[in-house]
BAFI-3210 file (N, C-alpha, C; in Angstrom, 3 decimals, decimal comma, padded with zeros to 6 digits):
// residues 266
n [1|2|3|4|5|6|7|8|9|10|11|12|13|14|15|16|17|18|19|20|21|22|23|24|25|26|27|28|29|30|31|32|33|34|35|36|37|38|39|40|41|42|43|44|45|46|47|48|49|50|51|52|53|54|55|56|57|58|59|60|61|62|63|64|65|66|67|68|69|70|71|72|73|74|75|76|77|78|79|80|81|82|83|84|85|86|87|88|89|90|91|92|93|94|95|96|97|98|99|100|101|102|103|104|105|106|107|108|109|110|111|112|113|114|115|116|117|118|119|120|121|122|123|124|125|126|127|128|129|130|131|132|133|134|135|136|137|138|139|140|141|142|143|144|145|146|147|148|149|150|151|152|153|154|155|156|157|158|159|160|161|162|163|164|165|166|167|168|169|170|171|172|173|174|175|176|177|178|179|180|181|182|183|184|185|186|187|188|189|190|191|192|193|194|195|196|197|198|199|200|201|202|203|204|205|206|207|208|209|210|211|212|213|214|215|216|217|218|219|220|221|222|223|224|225|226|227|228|229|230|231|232|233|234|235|236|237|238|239|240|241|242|243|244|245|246|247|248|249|250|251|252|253|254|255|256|257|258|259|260|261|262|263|264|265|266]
n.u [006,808|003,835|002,576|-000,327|-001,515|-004,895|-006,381|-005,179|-004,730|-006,496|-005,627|-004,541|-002,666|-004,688|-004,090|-002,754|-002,967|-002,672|-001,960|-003,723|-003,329|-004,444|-003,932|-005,021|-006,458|-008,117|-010,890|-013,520|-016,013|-015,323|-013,967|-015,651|-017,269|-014,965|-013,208|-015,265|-016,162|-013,462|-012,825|-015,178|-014,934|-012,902|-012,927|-015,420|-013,463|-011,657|-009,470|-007,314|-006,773|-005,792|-007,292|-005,348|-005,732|-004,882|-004,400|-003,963|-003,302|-005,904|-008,004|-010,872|-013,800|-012,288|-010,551|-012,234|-014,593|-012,801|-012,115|-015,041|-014,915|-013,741|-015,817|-017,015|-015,184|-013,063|-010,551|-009,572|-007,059|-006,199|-004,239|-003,084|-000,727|-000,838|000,261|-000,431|001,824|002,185|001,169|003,341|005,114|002,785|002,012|004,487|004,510|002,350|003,162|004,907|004,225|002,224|001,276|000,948|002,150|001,831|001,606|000,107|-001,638|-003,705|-006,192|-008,597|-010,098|-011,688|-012,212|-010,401|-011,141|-011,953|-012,405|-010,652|-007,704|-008,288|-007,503|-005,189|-003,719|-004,185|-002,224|000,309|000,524|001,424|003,785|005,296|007,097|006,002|003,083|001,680|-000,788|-002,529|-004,276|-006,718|-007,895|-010,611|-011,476|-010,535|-009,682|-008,695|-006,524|-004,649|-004,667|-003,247|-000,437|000,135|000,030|002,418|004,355|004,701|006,140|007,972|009,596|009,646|011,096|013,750|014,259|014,038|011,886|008,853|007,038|004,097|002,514|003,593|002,479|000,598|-002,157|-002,775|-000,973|000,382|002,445|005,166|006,353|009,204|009,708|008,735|009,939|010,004|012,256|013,492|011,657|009,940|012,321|012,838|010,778|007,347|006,134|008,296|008,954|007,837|009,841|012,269|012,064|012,216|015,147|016,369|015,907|013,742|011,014|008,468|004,539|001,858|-001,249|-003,958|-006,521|-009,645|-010,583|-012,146|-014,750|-013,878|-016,170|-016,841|-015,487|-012,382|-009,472|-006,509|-003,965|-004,286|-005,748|-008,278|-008,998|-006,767|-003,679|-001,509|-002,722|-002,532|-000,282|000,377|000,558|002,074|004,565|004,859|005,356|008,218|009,373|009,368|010,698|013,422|013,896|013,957|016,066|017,519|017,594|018,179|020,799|021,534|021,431|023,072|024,431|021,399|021,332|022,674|021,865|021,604|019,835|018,530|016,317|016,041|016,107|016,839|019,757|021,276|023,097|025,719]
n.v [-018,697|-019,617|-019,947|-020,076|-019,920|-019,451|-020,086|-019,938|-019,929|-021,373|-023,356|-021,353|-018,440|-015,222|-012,056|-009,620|-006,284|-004,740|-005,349|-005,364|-004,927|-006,015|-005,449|-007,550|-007,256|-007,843|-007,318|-008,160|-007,101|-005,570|-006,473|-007,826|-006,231|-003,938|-005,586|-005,907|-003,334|-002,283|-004,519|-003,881|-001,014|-001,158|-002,882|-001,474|000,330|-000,683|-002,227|-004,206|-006,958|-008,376|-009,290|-009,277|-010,574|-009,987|-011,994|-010,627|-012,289|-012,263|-012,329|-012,673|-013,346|-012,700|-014,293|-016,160|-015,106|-013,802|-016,021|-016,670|-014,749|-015,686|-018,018|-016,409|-014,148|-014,863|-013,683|-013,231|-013,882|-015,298|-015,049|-016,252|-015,561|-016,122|-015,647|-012,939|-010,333|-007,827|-004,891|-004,330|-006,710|-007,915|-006,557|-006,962|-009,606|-009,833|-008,447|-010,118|-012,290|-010,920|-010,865|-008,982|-005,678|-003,189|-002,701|-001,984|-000,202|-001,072|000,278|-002,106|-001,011|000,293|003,649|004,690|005,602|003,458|004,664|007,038|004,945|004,205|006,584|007,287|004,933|005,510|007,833|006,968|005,489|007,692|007,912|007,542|006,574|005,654|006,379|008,810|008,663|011,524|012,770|014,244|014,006|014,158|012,041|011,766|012,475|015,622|015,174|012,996|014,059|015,793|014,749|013,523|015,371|016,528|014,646|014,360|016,761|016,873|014,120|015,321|017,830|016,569|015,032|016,329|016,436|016,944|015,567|015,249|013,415|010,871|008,455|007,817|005,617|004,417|003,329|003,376|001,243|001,170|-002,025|-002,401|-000,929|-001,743|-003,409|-006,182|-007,322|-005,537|-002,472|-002,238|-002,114|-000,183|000,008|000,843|003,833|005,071|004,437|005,493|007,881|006,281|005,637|007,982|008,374|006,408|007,173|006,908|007,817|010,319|011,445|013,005|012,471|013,941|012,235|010,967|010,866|008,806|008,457|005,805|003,374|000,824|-001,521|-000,906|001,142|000,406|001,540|003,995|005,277|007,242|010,492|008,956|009,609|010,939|009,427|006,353|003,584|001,810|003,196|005,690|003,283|003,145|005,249|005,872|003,323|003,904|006,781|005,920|004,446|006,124|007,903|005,847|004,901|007,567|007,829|005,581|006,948|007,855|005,159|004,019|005,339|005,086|002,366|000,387|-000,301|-002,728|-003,762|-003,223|-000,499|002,363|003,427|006,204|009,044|011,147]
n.w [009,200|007,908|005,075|002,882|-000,376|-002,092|-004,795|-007,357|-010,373|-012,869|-016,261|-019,212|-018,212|-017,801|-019,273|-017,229|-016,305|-014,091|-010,584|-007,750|-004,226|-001,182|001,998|004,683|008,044|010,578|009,225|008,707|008,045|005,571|003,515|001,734|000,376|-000,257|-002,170|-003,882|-005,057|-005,970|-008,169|-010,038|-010,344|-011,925|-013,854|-015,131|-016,146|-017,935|-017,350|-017,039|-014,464|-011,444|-008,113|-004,826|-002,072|001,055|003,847|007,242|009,277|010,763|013,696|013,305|010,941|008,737|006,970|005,779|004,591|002,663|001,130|000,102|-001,530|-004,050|-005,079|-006,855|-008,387|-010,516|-010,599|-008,019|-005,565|-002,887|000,182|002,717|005,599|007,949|010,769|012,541|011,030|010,164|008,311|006,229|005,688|004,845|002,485|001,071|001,077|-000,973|-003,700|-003,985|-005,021|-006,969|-010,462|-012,816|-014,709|-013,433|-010,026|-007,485|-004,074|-002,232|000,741|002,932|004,249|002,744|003,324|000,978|-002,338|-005,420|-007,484|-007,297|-007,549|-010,149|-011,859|-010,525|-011,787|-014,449|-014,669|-014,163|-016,528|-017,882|-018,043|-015,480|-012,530|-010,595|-008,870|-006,231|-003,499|-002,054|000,689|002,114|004,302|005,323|006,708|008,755|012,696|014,327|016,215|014,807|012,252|012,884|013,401|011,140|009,146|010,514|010,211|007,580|006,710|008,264|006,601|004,371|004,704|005,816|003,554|001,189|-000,213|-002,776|-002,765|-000,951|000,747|002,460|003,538|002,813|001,920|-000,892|-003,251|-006,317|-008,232|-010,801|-011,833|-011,851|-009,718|-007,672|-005,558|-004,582|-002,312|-000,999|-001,405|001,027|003,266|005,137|006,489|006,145|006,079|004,767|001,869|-000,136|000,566|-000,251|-002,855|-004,327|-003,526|-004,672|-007,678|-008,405|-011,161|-010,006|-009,353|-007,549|-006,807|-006,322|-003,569|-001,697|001,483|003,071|006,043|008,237|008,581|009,049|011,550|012,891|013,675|012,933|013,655|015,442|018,388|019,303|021,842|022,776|024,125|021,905|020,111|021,375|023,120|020,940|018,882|019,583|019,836|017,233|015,955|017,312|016,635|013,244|013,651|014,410|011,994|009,859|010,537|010,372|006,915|005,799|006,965|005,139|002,654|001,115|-000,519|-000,994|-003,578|-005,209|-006,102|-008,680|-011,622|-011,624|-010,885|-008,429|-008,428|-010,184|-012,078|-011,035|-011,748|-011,158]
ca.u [005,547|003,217|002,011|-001,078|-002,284|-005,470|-007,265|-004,468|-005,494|-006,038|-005,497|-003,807|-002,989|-005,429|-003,387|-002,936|-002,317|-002,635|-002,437|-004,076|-003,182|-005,081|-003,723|-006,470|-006,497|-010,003|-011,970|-014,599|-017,212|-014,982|-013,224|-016,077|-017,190|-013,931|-013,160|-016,480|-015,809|-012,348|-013,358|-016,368|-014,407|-011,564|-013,752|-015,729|-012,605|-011,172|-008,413|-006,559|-006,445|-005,849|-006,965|-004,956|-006,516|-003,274|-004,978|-002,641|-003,310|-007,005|-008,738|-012,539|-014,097|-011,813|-010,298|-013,698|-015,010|-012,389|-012,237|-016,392|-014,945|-013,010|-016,523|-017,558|-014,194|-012,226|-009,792|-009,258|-006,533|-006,329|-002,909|-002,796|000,419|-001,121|000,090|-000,321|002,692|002,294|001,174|004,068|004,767|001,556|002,327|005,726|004,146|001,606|004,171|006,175|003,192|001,727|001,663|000,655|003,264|001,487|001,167|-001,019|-001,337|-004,638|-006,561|-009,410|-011,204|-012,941|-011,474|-010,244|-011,662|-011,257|-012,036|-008,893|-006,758|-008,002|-007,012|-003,158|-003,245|-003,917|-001,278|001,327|000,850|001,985|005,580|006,031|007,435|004,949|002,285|001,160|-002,195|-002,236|-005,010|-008,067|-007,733|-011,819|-012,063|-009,342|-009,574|-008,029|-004,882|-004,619|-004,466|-002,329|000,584|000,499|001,322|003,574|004,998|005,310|006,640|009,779|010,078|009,754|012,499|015,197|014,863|014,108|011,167|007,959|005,614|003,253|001,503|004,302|002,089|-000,861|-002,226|-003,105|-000,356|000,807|003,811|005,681|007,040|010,265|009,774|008,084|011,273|009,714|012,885|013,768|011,052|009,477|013,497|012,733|009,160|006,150|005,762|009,552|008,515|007,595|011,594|013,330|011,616|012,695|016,129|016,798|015,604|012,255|009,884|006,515|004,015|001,159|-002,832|-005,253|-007,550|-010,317|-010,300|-013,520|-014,205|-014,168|-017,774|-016,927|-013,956|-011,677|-008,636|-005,074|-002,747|-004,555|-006,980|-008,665|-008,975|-005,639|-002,412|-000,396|-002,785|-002,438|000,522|000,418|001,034|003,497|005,325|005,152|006,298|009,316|010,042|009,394|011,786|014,547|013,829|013,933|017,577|018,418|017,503|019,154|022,651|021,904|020,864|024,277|024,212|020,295|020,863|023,657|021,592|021,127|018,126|018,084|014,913|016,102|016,566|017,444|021,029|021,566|023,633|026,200]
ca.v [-018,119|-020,608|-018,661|-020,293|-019,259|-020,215|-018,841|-019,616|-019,407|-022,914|-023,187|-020,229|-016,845|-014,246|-010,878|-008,921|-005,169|-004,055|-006,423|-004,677|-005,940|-005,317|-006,225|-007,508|-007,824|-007,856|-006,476|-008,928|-006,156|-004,324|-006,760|-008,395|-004,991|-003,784|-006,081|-006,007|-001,863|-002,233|-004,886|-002,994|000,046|-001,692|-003,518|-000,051|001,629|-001,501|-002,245|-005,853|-006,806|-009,320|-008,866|-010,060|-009,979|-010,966|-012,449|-010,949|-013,140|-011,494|-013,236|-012,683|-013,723|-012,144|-014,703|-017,107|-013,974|-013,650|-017,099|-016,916|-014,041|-016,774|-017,987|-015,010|-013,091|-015,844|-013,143|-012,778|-014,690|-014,929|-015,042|-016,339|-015,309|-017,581|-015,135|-011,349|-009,835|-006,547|-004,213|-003,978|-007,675|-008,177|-005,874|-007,739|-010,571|-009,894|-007,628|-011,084|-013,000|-010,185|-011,203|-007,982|-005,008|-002,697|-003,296|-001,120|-001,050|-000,004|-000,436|-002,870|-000,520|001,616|004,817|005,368|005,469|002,917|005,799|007,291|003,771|004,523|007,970|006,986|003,977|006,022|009,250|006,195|005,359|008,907|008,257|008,011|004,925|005,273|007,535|008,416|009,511|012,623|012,679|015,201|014,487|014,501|011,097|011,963|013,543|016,377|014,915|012,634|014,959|017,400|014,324|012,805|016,359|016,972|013,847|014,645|017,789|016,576|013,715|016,413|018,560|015,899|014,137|017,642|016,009|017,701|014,511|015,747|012,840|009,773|007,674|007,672|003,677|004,154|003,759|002,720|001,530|-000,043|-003,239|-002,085|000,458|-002,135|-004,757|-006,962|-007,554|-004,008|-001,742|-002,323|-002,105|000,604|000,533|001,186|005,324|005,626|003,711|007,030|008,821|005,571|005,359|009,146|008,644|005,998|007,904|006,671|009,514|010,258|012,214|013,118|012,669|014,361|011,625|011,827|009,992|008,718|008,137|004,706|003,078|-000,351|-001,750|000,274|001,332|-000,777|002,275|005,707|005,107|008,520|010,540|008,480|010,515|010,765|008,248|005,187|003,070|001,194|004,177|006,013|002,377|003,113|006,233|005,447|003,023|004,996|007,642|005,197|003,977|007,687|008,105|005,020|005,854|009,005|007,280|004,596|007,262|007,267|003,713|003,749|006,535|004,203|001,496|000,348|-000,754|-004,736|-004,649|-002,764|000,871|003,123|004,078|007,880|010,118|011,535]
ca.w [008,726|007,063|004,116|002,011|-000,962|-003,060|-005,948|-008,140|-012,013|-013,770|-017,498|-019,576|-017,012|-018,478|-018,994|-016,025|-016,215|-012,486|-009,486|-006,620|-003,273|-000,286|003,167|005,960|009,614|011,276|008,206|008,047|007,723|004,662|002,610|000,286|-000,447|-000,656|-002,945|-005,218|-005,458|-006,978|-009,181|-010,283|-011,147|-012,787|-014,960|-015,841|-016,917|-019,068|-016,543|-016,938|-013,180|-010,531|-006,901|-003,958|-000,958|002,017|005,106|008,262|010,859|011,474|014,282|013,374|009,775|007,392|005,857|005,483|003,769|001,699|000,514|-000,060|-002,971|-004,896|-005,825|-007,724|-008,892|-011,207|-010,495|-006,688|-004,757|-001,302|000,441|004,127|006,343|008,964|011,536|012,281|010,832|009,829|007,058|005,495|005,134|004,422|001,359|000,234|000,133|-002,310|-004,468|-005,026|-005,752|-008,310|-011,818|-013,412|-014,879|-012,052|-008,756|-006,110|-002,867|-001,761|002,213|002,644|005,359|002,584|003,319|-000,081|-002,972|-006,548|-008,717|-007,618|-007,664|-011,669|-011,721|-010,646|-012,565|-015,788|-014,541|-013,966|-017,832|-018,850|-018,080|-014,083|-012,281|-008,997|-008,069|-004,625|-003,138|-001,019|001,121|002,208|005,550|005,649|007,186|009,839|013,533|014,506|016,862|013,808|010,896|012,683|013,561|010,407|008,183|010,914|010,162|006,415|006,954|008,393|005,861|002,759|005,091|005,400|002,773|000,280|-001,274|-003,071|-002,364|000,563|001,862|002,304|004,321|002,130|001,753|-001,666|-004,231|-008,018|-009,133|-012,367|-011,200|-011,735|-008,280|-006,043|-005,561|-003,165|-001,233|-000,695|-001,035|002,697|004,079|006,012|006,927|004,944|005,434|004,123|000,437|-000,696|-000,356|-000,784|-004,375|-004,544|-003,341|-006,302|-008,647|-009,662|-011,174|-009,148|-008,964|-006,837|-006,985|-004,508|-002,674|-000,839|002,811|003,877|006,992|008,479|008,345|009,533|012,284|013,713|013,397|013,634|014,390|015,656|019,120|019,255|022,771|023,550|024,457|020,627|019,429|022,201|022,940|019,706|017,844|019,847|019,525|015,883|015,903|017,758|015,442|012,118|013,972|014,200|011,078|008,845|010,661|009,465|005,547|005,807|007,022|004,362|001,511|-000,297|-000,132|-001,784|-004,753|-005,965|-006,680|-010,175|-012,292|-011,644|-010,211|-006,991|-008,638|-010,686|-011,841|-010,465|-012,342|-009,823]
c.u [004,946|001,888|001,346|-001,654|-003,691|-006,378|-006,974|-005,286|-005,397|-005,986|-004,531|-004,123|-004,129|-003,994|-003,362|-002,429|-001,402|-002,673|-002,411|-004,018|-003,076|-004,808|-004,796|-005,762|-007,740|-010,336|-013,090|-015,702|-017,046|-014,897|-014,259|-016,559|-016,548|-013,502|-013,922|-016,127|-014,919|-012,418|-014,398|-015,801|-013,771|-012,210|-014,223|-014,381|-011,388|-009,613|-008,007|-006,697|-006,288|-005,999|-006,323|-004,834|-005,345|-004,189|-003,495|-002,656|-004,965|-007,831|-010,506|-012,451|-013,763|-011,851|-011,535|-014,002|-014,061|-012,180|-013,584|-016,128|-014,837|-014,265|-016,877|-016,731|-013,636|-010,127|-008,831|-008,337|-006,215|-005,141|-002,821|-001,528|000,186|-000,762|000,243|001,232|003,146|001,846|002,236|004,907|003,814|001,773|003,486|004,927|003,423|002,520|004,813|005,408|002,306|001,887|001,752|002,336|003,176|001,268|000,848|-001,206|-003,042|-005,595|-007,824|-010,556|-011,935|-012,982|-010,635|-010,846|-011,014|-011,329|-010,419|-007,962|-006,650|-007,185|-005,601|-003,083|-003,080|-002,744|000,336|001,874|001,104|003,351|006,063|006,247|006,627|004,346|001,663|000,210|-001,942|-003,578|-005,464|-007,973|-009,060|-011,884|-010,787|-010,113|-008,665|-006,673|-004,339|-003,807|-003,375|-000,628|000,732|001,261|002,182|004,520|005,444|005,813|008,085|010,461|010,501|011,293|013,881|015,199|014,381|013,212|009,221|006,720|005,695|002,410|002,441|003,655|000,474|-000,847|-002,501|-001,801|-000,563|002,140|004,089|005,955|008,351|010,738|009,636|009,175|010,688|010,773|013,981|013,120|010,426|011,369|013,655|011,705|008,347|006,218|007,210|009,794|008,866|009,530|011,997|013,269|012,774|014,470|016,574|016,588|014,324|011,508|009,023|005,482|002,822|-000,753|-003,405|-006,328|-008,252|-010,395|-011,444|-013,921|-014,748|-015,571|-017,818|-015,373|-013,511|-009,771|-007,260|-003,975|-002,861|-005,989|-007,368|-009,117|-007,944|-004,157|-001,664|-000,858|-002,990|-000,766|001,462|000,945|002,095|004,903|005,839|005,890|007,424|010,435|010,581|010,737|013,341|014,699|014,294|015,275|018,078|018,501|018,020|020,121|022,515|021,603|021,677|024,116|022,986|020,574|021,849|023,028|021,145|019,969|018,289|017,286|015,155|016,072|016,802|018,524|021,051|022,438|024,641|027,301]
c.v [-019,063|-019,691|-020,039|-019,264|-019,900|-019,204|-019,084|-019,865|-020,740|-022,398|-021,789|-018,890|-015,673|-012,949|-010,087|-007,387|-004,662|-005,806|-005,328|-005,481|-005,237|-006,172|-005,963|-007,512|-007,125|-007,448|-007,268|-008,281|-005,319|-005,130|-007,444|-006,875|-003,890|-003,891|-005,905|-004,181|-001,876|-003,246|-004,496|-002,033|-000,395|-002,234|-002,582|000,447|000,494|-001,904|-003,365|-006,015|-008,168|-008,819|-009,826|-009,914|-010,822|-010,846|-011,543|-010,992|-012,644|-012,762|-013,212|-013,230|-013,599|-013,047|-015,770|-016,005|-013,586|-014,727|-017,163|-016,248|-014,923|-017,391|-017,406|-014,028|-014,461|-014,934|-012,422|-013,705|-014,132|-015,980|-015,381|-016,420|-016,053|-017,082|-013,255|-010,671|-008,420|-005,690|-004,580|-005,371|-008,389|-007,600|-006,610|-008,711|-010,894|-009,045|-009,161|-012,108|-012,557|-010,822|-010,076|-006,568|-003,766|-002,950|-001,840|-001,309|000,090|-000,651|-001,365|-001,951|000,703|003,077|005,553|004,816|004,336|003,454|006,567|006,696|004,581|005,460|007,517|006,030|004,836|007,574|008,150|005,992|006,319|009,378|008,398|006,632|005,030|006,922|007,339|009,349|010,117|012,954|014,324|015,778|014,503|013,121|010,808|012,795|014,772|016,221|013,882|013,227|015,772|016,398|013,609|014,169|016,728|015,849|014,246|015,604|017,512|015,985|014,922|017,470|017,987|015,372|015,398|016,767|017,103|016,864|015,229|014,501|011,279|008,796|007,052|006,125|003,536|004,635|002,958|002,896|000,519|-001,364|-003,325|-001,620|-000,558|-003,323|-005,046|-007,458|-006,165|-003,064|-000,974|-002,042|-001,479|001,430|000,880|002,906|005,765|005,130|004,945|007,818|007,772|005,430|006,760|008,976|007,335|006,267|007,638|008,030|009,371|011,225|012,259|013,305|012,716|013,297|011,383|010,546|009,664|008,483|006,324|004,281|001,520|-000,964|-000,574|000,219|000,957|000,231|003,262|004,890|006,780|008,763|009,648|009,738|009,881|009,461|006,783|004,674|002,230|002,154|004,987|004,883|002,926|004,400|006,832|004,810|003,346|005,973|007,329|004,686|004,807|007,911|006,911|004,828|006,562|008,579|006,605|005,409|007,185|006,227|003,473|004,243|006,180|002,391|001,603|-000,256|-002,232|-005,106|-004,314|-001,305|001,448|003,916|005,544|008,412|010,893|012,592]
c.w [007,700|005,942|003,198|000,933|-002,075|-004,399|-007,143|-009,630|-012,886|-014,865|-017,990|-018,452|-018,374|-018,183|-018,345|-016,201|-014,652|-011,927|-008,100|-005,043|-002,675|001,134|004,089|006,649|010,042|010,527|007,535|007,363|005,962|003,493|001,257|-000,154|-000,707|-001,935|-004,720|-005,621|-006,141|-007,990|-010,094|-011,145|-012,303|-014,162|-015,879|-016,522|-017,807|-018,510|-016,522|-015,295|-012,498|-008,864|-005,748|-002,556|000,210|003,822|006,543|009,578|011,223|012,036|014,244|011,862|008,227|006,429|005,415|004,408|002,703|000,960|-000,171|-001,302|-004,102|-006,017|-007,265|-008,474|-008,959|-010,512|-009,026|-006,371|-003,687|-000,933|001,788|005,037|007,514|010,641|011,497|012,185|010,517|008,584|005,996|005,040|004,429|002,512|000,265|-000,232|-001,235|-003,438|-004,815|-005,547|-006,691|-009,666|-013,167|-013,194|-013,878|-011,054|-007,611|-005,418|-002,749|-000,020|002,169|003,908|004,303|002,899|002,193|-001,445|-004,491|-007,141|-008,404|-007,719|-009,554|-012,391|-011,745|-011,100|-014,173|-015,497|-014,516|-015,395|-018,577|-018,342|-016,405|-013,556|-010,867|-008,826|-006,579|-004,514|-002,273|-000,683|001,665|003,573|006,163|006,853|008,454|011,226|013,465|014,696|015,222|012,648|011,563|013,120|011,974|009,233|009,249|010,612|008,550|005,749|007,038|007,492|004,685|003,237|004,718|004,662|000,776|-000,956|-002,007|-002,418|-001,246|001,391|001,785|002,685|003,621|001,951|000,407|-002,805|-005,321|-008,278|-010,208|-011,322|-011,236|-010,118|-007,417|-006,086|-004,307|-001,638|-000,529|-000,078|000,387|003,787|005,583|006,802|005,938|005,310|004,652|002,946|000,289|-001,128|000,076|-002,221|-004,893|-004,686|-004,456|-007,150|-009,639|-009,816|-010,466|-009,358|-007,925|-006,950|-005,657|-004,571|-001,944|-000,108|003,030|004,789|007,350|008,941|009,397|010,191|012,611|013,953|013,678|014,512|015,306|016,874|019,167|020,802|023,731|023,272|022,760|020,132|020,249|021,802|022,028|018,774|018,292|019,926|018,194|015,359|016,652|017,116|014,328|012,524|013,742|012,283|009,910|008,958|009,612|007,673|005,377|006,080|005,787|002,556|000,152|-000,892|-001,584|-003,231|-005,672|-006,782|-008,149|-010,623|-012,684|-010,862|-008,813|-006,639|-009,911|-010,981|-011,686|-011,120|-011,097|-010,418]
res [x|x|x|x|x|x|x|x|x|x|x|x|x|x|x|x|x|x|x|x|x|x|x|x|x|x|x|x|x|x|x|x|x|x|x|x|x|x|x|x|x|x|x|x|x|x|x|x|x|x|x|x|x|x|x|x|x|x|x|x|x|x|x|x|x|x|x|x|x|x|x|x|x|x|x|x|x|x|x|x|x|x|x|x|x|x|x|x|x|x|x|x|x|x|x|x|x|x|x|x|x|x|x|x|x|x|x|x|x|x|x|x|x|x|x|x|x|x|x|x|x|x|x|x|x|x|x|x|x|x|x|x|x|x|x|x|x|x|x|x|x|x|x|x|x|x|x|x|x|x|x|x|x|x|x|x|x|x|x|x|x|x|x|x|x|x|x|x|x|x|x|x|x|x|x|x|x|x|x|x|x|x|x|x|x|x|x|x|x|x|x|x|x|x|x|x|x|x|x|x|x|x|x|x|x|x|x|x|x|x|x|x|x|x|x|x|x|x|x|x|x|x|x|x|x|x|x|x|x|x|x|x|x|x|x|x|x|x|x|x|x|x|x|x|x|x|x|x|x|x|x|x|x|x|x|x|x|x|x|x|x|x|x|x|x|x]
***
């Protein structure tokens, strides 16, 4: 994987609170005003920040467009994976290239909002090691909305958690929580109760979904059987994936706090 990055920060680093990092693929239409929205806010509400916008693999104008930011935001870097790899690499990577004591994960299709990034950035600083957004559901279909809480239904069953929306794209965590060579272990919707099952604190902020305005959607085809083939792939995977967490949970709730966990109490 031939991973570029440019942007980087000449002279002294400015102080970074947050580093927000937003994985592409095809979002030529989203990502500069993506971008300019969460900088915008962040700025309004006195927010240290760095954005890091992770190219993954998108074959139309993303990354041109995200290079054109660099201009205009001293504070943007742009991360190229060079081929389509996945969300959830897409995500590591920028987590180990963060510089800031927060790190956020938020989508570049405009579907959630930066006033609420703010929102769980300031509920994070009253004592929790990751907050997660729990969605509306407005900017969802029907077949949609009704597999994804069935999906977080089961997680909250087996794994006896309160969080309601595991899959949500918009989180906050310390930099303690997000261990870049861990976190993703077991897929991106199972973050959520692996954090849990080492014992980080969390809580939960309601977010509102909007619906998609521009592109179209990487996982969910709509009027396809469970979504299209792409997505019943994924939730095949995920399936396998939740067992395997659950065999490995002992295993997780034992880890200690060197940047992979939290020691557990047993």
């Amino acid at each position: 994987m031939g991973i570029t990055e440019i942007g980087q920060m000449n002279g002294p680093t400015p102080r970074v609170s947050v580093s927000v990092i937003v994985p592409c693929y095809n979002e030529q239409d989203n990502v500069q005003n993506c971008v300019d929205q969460i900088s915008k806010v962040l700025w309004a509400a006195l927010v240290p920040h760095e954005i890091l916008v992770v190219n993954d693999g998108s074959t139309d104008k993303t990354l041109g467009r995200a290079h054109s930011l660099l201009k205009s935001n001293s504070l943007v870097r742009v991360i190229d994976l060079g081929e389509n790899c996945g969300k959830a690499t897409a995500l590591r990577e920028g987590v180990r290239r963060a510089k800031g004591d927060t790190v956020a994960f938020f989508d570049a299709d405009l579907q959630y909002s930066p006033k609420d990034l703010v929102t769980m950035i300031r509920r994070l600083n009253e004592g929790h090691d990751f907050v997660n957004g729990t969605r509306d559901y407005n900017g969802y279909g029907a077949s949609r909305t009704a597999l994804s809480r069935l999906y977080n239904k089961v997680v909250r069953f087996i794994f006896r958690m309160d969080l309601r929306d595991s899959n949500c794209g918009i989180k906050v965590l310390k930099r303690e929580a997000a261990d870049a060579d861990t976190i993703f272990s077991y897929g991106l919707p199972l973050v959520v109760p692996l954090l849990k099952i080492r014992g980080f604190e969390s809580t939960e902020v309601p977010v509102t979904l909007h619906e998609r305005m521009n592109g179209e959607s990487k996982y969910f085809q709509d009027g396809h059987f469970l979504g299209g083939s792409k997505n019943i792939r994924d939730i095949t995977y995920h399936s396998i994936m939740l067992l395997n967490l659950l065999a490995h949970a002992p295993f997780e709730s034992k880890r200690k706090n060197n940047g992979s966990g939290k020691e557990v109490s047993s």
